[in-house]
Every structure is written in structure tokens, then in C-alpha cells.
C-alpha positions as CSV (number, residue, x, y, z in Angstrom):
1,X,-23.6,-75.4,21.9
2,X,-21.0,-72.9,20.3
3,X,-20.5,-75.7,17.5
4,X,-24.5,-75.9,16.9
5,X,-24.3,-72.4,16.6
6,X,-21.4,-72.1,14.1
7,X,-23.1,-75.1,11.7
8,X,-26.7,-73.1,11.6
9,X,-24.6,-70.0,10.9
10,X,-22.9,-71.5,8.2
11,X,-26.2,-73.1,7.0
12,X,-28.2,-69.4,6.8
13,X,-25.0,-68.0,4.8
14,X,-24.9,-70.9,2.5
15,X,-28.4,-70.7,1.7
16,X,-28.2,-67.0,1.2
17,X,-25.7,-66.8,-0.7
18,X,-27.1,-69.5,-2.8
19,X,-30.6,-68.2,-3.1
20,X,-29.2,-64.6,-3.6
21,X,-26.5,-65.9,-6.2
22,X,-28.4,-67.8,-8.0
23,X,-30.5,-65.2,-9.7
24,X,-27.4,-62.8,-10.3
25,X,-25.6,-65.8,-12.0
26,X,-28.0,-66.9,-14.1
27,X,-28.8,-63.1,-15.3
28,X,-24.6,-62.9,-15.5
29,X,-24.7,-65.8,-17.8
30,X,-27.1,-65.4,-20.1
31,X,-27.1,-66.5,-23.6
32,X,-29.8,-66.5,-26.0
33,X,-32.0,-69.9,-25.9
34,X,-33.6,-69.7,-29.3
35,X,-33.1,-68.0,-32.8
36,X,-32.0,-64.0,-32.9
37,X,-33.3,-61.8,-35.4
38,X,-31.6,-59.1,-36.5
39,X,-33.8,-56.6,-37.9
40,X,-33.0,-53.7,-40.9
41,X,-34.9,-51.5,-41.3
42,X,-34.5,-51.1,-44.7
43,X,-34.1,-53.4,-48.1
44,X,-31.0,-55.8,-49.0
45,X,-28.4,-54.5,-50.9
46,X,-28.2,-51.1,-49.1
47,X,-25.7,-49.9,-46.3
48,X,-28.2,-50.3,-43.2
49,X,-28.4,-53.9,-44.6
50,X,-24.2,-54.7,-45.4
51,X,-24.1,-53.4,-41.6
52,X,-26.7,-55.9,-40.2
53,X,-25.1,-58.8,-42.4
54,X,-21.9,-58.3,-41.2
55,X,-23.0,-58.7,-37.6
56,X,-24.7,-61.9,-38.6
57,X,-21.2,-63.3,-40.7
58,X,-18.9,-61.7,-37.8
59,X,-20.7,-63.9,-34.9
60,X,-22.0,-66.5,-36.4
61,X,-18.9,-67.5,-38.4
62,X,-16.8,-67.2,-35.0
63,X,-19.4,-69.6,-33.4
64,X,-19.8,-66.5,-31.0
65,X,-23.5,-67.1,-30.7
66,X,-24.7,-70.6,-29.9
67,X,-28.0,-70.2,-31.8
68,X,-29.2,-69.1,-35.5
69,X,-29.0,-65.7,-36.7
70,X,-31.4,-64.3,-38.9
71,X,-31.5,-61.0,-40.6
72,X,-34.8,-59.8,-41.4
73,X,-35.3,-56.7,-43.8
74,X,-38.7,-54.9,-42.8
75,X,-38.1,-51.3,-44.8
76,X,-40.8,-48.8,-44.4
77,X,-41.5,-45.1,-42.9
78,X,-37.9,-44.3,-42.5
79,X,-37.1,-47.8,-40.3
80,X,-40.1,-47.2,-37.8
81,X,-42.1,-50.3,-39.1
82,X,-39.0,-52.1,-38.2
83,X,-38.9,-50.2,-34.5
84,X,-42.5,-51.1,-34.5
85,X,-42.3,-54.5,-34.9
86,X,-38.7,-54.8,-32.4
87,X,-41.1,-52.7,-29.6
88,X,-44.3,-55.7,-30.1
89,X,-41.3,-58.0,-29.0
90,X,-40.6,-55.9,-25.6
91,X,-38.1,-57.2,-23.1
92,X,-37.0,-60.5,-25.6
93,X,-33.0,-60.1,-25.9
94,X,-33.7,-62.7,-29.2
95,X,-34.3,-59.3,-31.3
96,X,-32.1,-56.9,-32.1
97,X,-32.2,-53.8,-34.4
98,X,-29.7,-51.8,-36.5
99,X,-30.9,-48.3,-36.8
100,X,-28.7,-45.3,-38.6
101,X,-28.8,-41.0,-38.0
102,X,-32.1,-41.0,-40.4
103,X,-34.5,-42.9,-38.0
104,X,-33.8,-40.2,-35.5
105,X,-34.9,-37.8,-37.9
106,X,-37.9,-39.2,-38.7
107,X,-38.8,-39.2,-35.7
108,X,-38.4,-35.4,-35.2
109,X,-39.8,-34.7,-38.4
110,X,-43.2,-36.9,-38.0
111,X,-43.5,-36.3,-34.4
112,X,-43.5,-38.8,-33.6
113,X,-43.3,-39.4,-29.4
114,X,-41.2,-43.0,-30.1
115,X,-37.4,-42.2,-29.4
116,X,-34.1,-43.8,-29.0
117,X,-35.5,-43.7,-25.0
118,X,-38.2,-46.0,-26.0
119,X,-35.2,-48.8,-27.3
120,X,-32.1,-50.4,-25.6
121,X,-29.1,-48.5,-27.2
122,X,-26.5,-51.6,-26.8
123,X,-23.3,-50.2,-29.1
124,X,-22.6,-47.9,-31.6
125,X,-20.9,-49.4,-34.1
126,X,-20.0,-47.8,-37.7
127,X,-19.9,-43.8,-39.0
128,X,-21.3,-44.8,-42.6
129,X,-20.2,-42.7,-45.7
130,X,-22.0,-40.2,-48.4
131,X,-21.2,-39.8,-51.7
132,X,-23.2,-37.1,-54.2
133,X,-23.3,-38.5,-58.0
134,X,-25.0,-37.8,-61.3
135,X,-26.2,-40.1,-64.4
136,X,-22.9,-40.3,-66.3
137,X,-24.6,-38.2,-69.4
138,X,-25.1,-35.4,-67.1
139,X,-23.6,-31.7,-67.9
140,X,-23.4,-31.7,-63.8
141,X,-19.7,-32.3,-63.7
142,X,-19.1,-30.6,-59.5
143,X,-21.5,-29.4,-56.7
144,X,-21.1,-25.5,-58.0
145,X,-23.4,-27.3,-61.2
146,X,-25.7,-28.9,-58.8
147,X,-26.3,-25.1,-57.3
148,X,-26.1,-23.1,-60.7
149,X,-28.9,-25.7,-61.4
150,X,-31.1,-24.9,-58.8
151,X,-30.5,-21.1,-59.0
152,X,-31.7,-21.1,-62.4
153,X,-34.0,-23.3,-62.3
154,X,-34.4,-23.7,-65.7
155,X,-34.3,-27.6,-65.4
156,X,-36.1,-28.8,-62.5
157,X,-33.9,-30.9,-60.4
158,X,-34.4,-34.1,-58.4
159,X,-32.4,-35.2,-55.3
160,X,-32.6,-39.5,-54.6
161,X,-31.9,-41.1,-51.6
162,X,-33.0,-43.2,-48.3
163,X,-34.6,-44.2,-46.4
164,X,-36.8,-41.0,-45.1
165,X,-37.7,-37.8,-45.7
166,X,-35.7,-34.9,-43.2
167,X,-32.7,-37.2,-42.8
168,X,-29.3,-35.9,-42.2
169,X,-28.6,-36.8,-46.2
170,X,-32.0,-34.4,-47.0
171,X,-30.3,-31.6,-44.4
172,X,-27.2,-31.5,-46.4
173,X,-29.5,-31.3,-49.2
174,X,-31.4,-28.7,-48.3
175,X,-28.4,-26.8,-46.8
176,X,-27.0,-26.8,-50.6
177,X,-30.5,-25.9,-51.6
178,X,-30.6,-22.5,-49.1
179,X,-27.1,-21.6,-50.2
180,X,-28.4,-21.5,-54.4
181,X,-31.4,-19.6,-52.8
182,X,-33.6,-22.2,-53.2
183,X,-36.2,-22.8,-50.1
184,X,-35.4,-25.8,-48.8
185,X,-39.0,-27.1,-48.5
186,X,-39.7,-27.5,-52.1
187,X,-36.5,-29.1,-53.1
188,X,-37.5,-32.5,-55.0
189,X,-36.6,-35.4,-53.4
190,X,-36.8,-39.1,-54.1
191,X,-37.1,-41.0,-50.9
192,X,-36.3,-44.8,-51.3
193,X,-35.8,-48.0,-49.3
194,X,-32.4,-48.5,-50.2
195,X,-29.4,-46.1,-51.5
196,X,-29.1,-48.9,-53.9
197,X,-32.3,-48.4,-54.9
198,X,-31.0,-44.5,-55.4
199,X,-28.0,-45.4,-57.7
200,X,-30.2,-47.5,-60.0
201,X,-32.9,-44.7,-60.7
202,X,-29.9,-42.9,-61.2
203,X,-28.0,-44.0,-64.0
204,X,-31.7,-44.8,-65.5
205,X,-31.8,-41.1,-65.9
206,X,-34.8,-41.0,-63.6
207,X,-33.4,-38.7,-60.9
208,X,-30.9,-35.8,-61.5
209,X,-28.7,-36.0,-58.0
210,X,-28.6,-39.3,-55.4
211,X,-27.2,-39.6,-52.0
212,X,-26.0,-42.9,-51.1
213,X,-22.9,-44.7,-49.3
214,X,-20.2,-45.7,-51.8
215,X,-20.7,-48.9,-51.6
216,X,-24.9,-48.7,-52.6
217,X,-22.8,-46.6,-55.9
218,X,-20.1,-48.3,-56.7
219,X,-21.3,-50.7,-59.2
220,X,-23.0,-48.6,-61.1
221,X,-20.2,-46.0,-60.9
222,X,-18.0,-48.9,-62.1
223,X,-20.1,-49.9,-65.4
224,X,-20.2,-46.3,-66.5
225,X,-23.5,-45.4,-65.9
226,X,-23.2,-42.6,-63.0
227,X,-20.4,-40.5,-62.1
228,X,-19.6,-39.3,-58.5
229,X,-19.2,-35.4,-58.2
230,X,-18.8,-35.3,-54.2
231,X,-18.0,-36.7,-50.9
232,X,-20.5,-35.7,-48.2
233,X,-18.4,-37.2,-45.5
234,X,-16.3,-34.6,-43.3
235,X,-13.2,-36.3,-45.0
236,X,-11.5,-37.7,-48.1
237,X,-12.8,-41.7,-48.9
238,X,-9.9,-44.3,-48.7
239,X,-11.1,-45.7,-51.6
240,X,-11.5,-42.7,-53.5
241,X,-9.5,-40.1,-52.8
242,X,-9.7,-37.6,-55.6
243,X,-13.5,-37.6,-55.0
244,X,-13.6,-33.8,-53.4
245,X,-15.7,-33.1,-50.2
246,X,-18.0,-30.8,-50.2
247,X,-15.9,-28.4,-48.2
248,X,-13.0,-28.9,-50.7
249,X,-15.7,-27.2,-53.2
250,X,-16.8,-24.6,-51.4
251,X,-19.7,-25.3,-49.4
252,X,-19.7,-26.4,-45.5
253,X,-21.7,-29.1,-45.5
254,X,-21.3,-32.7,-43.8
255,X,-23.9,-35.0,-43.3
256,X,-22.8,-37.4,-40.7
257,X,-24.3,-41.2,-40.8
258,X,-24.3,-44.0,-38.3
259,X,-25.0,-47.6,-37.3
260,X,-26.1,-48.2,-33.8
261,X,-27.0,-51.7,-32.4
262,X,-30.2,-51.3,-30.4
263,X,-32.4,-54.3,-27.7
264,X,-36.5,-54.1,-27.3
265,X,-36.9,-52.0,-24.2
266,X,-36.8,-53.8,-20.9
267,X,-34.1,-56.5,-21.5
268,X,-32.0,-56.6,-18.6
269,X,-28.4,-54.7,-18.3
270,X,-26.5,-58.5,-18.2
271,X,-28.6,-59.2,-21.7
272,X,-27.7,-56.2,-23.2
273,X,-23.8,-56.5,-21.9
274,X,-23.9,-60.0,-23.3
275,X,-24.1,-58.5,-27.0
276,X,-22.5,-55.5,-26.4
277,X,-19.3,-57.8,-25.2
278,X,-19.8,-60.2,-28.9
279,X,-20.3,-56.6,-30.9
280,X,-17.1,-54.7,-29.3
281,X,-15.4,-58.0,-30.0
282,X,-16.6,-58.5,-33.5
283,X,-16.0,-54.9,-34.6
284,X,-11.8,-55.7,-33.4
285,X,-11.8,-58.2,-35.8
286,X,-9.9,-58.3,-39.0
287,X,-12.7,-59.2,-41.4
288,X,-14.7,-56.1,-40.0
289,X,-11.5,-53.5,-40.3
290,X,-11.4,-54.9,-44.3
291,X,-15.0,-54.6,-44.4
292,X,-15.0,-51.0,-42.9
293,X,-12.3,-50.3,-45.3
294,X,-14.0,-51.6,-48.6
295,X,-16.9,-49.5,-48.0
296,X,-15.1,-46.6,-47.0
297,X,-16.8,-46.7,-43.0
298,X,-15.1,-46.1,-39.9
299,X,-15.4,-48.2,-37.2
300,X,-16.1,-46.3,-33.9
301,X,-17.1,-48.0,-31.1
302,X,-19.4,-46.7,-28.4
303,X,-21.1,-48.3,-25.4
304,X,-24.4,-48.7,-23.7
305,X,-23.3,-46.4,-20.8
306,X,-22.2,-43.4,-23.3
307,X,-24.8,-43.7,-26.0
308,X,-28.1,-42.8,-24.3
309,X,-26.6,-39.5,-23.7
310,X,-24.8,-39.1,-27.2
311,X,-27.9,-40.2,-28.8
312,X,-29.5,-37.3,-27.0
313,X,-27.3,-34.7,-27.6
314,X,-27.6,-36.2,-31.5
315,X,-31.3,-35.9,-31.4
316,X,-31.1,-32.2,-30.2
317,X,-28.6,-30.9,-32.7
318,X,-31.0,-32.4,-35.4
319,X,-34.0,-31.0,-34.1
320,X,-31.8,-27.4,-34.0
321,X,-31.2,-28.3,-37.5
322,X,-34.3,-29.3,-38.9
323,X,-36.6,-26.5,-36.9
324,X,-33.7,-24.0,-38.8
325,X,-34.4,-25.2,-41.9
326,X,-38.5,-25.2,-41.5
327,X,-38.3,-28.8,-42.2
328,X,-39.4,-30.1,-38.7
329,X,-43.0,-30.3,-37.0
């Protein structure tokens, strides 16, 4: 009898513990089953696409990912078609999403009720760079010119870059603006899809000051057809280091940029730990330290349990910001 008793205790644990494990391993050990998309919200050839594209390289080439990778550019309404079409995908680990500082903003500045709340932050991954630059025929030769400019007036002046309206480039902007004694609200901007979009109209001659990364300026910079008068990054570039902030010159203003790796909402913790795992990985490696380095980015890791409330203390210092300035709804 005791030995009947032992084998049907054994029996009821076993199938317990097999019933109850099976689900936890199989969420523990989940990998994607079909292709992954990796959605930018903006066009190729700018920084918010160089960061999506180097996820795809980094994990594909290290065979990290047992499936395709596919990086889809859907620009538009400063990255919230490209939100929109990640959230009509809800609880499918297969997408993913690389949003910067400027989507936040939008979102204040139209809003809009869709937050980083209504996403699965998964890791922050890059702080991006800024650099201020003028068609190389310009008399604008430092940032003092860019205010003595505005002051006057004389000259309407036009400010370029992406990819929306309010974003923490336009804040910098318009913090210049306020210190010439300009209102903020009718500086002229030029709000594209791309920063390289921003260099080109540029050097055409079609805008008088863009905003970009280094990178989205360097070739242009390089053929002699724009010439960089600032750095709007809180520090000297690697790559350039007798570009002077805009501190160095007189005026406190940073405009800080990001890259943060975001899930639909609803995908399990174990999905979103999967790619967290592959990103914190992939960011150690070398190729993404040189590629940090080339375009003048830091790489600055956070995780899924820290970012929620970063991004929320982000999204209230913007708002601060942008209600400060008049330039938010």
C-alpha cells in the first residue's frame, strides 16, 4: 500500500511538473518562427535608418537569429505611420521598431494619446549625434552669425532637419531662436524624412541652417559643398574635434538624440528578453563600437526593466520644454 502510494505521488508530480513546465519552457525558449521586420520610421540613408541596419548586419551576420531580417523604411508624421503600422501587428514578437527622442515629441506636440506606454520598450541602444552646418558659400561662419541673423532679420532664415516638427533638434532651435529675440514659433523650419535629405537641400542653397547627425553630413561636408559651424551634442565629436559645441560658443543648448529598440504591445516578457539578450550582445561587439565610433554615437545600453520609467521621465522633461517654449498643444 505505502508503495501504491509513493508511485501515484510520483505520477501527480510528474505530470505537474510537466503540464506546468511545459508552457514556461516553451515561452523561455522562444525564437522567432518566421521573417522579422524591422521597422524605421524614417527614409534610407539617414541616422534612424544606419541604426536599424546595423541591427539587421550585427544579428544576422552572427547567425544570431535563425530567420530573415528585413528592414522596412515607412517615414511619415514624425515615425507614427511606422508606430501605426507596428501597433496593427499587436502582440507578434516578428516586428520590431527603432524609434529616436523626436517620436516622443510628436507625440506631445500633436497630442496625440499614443505613447511609449502603448509599445514594448525592449533596449535602449545608441545616444545619436547633432551637428549645425551651412551651404559652404554662406557668410555664416559660427552660431553668434546664425543669431546676429535672426536678430536682424534682414535675411529671412531657414532651419532643415528630421523627421518632425517640435523635436528635440527644433527645441535647440528655437532655444537659439528665443536667445536672438526671435519667438520661437515663427522660426522657419524645413521638416524632412531624412537628415540626409537636410544636408542635400543644404548645399543646394535651398535652406540657410540644417540639423543632422554627422554622418547624414558628412559627404557633403567632404565634397565642399556645406560647412559645419557647430556641434549640438553635449560634447566634442571623436571625429571632429575642432567642431565647437554650442556651449563652447556661448549658448547652453544640447539637444540630446536616441535610438531605442521597441516590441508591438502585448508580446510576452520571455519574447521581449529574447531580443533584448541578441541587442545587449550585438551592441558589445566590435563591428558596433567601430560603427558607433565612425558616426560619432555612443553606445549606451539600457534595459526593458529601466526604460519604461526613463522614457517617462524623458517624455516629461520634453513636455516642460516644449509647453515653455509655446510649442506644445
Amino acid at each position: 500500500m505505502r508503495n501504491i502510494f509513493r508511485i501515484l505521488c510520483a505520477a501527480t508530480i510528474f505530470v505537474l511538473s510537466v503540464s506546468g513546465a511545459s508552457v514556461g519552457a516553451a515561452d523561455v525558449l522562444w525564437k522567432p518562427r518566421k521573417a522579422v521586420e524591422v521597422v524605421i520610421g524614417a527614409q534610407a540613408g539617414g541616422a534612424h535608418d544606419r541604426a536599424g541596419r546595423l541591427v539587421q548586419k550585427l544579428l544576422t551576420d552572427s547567425n544570431a537569429v535563425p530567420v530573415p531580417m528585413n528592414v522596412m523604411n515607412k517615414p511619415g508624421q514624425g515615425q507614427s505611420l511606422a508606430v501605426a503600422y507596428i501597433n496593427s501587428h499587436p502582440a507578434d514578437p516578428h516586428y520590431l521598431i527603432i524609434l529616436g527622442s523626436s517620436w516622443v515629441t510628436t507625440a506631445i506636440n500633436t497630442g496625440s494619446t499614443s505613447t511609449h506606454r502603448d509599445l514594448t520598450p525592449i533596449a535602449k541602444m545608441l545616444d545619436g549625434d547633432l551637428v549645425m552646418y551651412v551651404p559652404i558659400g554662406s557668410p555664416v561662419r559660427n552660431v553668434k552669425d546664425v543669431l546676429d541673423g535672426l536678430s536682424k532679420g534682414a535675411t529671412p532664415m531657414s532651419f532643415g532637419f528630421s523627421t518632425s516638427a517640435g523635436n528635440t533638434t527644433h527645441i535647440a532651435m528655437a532655444e537659439l531662436a528665443r536667445m536672438a529675440g526671435v519667438d520661437a514659433r515663427k522660426l522657419r523650419v524645413v521638416v524632412n524624412a531624412s537628415g540626409s535629405i537636410t544636408a542635400t537641400q543644404v548645399a543646394g542653397g535651398h535652406v540657410s541652417v540644417g540639423v543632422s547627425s554627422s554622418g547624414s553630413a558628412s559627404s557633403m561636408a567632404e565634397v565642399g559643398k556645406l560647412r559645419m559651424i557647430a556641434t549640438v551634442s553635449g560634447q566634442r565629436l571623436p571625429s571632429l574635434p575642432d567642431l565647437l559645441t554650442l556651449r563652447e560658443q556661448g549658448y547652453d543648448v544640447v539637444a540630446a538624440t536616441w535610438f531605442t529598440l521597441f516590441g508591438p504591445k502585448g508580446i510576452t516578457p520571455a519574447q521581449a528578453a529574447y531580443w533584448e539578450d541578441l541587442i545587449s550582445k550585438a551592441m558589445r561587439h566590435a563591428e558596433a563600437r567601430k560603427f558607433a565610433e565612425t558616426n560619432n554615437w555612443t553606445i549606451d545600453l539600457l534595459g526593458s526593466k529601466e526604460l519604461p520609467a526613463q522614457l517617462d521621465k524623458e517624455y516629461a522633461r520634453l513636455r516642460k520644454t516644449l509647453t515653455e517654449l509655446g510649442m506644445a498643444q
